[in-house]
N, C-alpha and C positions, 0 to 999 in steps of 0.2 A: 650453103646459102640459106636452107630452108631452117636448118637448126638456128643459126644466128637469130633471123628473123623471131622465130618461138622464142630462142631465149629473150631478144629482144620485148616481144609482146611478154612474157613470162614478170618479166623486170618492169616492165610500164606497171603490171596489172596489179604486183605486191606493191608499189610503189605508191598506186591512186587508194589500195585497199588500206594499209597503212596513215595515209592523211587520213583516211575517212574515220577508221577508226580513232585515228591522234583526237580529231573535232569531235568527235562522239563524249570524249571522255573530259574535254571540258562543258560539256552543258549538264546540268543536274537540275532535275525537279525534282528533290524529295517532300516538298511540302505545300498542299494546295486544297483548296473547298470548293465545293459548290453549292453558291451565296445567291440568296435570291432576292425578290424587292423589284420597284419597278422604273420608272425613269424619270431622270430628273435631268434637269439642262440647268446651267450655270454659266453666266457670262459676266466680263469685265476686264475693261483694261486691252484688249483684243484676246481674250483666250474666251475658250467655252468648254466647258465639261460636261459629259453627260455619262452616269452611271450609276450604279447602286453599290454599296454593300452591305454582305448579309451578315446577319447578327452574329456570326461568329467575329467578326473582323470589327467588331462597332467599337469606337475611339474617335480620335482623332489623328490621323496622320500628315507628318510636317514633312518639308525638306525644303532646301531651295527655295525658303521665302514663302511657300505657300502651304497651307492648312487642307486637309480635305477628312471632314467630319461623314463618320458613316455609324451605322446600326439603324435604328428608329430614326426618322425622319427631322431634322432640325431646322425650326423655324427661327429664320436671321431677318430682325428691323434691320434694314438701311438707314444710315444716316442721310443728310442731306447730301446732292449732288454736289461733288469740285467744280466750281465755276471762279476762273483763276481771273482773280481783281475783284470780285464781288463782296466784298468784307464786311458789311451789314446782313448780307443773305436777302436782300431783295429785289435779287433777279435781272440786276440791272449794274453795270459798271460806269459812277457818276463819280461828281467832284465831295460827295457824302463818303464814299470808302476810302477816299485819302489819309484823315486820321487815322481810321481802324489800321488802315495798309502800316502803318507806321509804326502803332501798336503792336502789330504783329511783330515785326522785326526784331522785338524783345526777348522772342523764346516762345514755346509751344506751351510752354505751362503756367507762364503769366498769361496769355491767348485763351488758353480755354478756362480760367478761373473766371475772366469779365465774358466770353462769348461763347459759355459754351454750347449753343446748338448750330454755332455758325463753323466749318472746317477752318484751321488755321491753315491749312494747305491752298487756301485760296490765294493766299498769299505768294504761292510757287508761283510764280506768272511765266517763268524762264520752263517751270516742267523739268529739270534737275531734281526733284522732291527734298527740294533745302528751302528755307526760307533765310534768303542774307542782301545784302547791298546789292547783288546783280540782280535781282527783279524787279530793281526800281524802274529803270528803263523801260521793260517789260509791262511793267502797272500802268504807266505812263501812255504807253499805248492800246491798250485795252477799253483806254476811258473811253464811254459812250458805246459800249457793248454791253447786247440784251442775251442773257442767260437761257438755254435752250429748256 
């Protein structure tokens, strides 16, 4: 009974050592710096980032829709805020962005040849990030909304 049991625990212990080792030999760091710089906070849209990199790493790195610029410090103008129906940009959703609203509808690049410091995304009223027949409703309702 005693020997079962050892072999028993003998066979559990190769068994856990085994996995452990198996998981070992997929994780790899061969390549890594240490990058220095100080702290930055980035917010929008509900995400926030906060981090540096150091100059060995300076670019810009993309994936999944987002950018994240590092080395030396880069200074980003914001354009003006999405405020969705506000189609003259002043701050206000009246019976005045009805046109513009309309205009929009034509495409993003006839949009920004006549307006361009005004977002043609205001025009997203539905928040889909299209601008088409469905946000008419959407504009429709927004009228007499004051932009934050």
């Amino acid at each position: 009974m005693l020997n079962q049991r050892l072999a028993l625990t003998a066979l559990v212990a190769l068994t856990v050592i085994g996995a452990a080792a198996t998981l070992a030999d997929e994780f790899d760091l061969n390549w890594w710096t240490v990058d220095g710089g100080g702290q930055m906070w980035s917010t929008g849209g509900g995400f926030e980032l906060s981090g540096t990199i150091g100059q060995p790493d300076a670019g810009a790195m993309t994936g999944g829709g987002f950018e994240l610029t590092g080395g030396f410090w880069v200074s980003v103008v914001a354009g003006p805020a999405i405020c969705r129906g506000d189609m003259n940009c002043d701050g206000r959703v009246t019976f005045a962005d009805i046109d513009p609203f309309v205009e929009a509808l034509s495409g993003e690049s006839a949009w920004n040849q006549h307006h361009p410091s005004c977002p043609w995304l205001n025009a997203d009223c539905n928040g889909d990030g299209h601008v088409t027949f469905a946000d008419i409703d959407p504009f429709v309702a927004v009228i007499g909304r004051t932009c934050p």
